[in-house]
Structure formats: structure tokens, C-alpha cells
N, C-alpha and C positions, 0 to 999 in steps of 0.2 A: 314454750309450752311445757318446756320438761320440771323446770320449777314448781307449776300446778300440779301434774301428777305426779310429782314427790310430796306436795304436801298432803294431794288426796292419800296416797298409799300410807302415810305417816296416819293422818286421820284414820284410817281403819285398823289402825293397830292397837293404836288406843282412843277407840271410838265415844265410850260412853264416859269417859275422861274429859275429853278434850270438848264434848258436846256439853257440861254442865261448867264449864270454862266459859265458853263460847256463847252458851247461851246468860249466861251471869253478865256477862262483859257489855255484849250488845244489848241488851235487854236497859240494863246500866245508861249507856250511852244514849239508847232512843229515848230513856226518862227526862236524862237531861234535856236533848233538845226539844221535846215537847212540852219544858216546862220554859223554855227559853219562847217558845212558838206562843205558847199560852200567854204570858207575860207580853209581847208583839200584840195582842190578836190575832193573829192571822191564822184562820181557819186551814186553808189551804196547805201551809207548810205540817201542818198539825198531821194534816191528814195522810198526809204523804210520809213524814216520820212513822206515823202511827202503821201505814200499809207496809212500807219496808221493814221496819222489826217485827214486825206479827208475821210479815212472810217468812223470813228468817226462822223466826220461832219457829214455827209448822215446819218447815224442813227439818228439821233436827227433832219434831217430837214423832213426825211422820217416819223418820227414816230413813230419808231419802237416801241417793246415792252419793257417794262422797262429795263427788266433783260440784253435786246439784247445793250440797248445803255446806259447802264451803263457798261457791260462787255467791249464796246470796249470803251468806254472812259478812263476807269481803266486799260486798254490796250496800249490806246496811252500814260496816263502818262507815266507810267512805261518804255515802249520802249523807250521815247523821254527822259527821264532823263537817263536812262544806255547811251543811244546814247552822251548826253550831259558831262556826268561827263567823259567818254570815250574819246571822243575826247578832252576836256577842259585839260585832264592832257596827250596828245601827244603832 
């Protein structure tokens, strides 16, 4: 756990930095897989892409507190690349 609050405490240093990073980046990465979803059909994954980056988002425009919007940023990665490498090899 010590690695998470280093990187919260890093986050807060350089907060509105690293949040227009962050949010550039995933935001990025949920296009792609939703265009990847889209392309499938599959409503489902769509939806799921589309609820993890929008929540993502909203933490970081909300302001949440470090740990909260960096947990789900590290969240939408992770989601959006399984979703991505997932779909890309059916």
C-alpha cells in the first residue's frame, strides 16, 4: 500500500498537471475501445467502457480525493485495455 500513497501524495503536488494528463490519456484509451465495441456490436461492452471513463472523468472534474481518482483512473486503464486487447484478437 505504500506505493499507492506515494503516488497519491505525488498526485497532490502536482494536481491539476497530472489531472489534464490523466484525463487526456484515459479518456483516449475509452475512445478507442468503444470504437473497438462499436465495430463488435456489442452493446454491453460499450456500456461498460463508456461507465468506467465517465466515472473516471467525474472524479477528477469533481475533485475528488487523490486516492479516490487515481483508484478509478487505474481502473479505467486496466478495464479499457482487457476490453481492448479482448476484442482486438476476436
Amino acid at each position: 500500500m505504500k506505493w499507492f500513497d506515494k503516488q497519491a501524495a505525488d498526485f497532490e503536488i502536482s494536481r491539476f498537471g497530472a489531472m489534464t494528463l490523466m484525463i487526456t490519456f484515459q479518456s483516449c484509451l475509452g475512445s478507442v475501445a468503444a470504437m473497438y465495441a462499436l465495430e463488435n456490436g456489442n452493446t454491453f461492452i460499450l456500456a461498460t467502457v463508456a461507465v468506467v471513463t465517465m466515472a473516471s472523468n467525474a472524479m477528477f472534474i469533481a475533485q475528488a480525493e487523490a486516492k479516490h481518482c487515481l483508484f478509478t483512473f487505474y481502473l479505467s486503464v486496466i478495464v479499457n485495455l482487457i476490453i481492448l486487447i479482448i476484442l482486438y484478437f476476436l
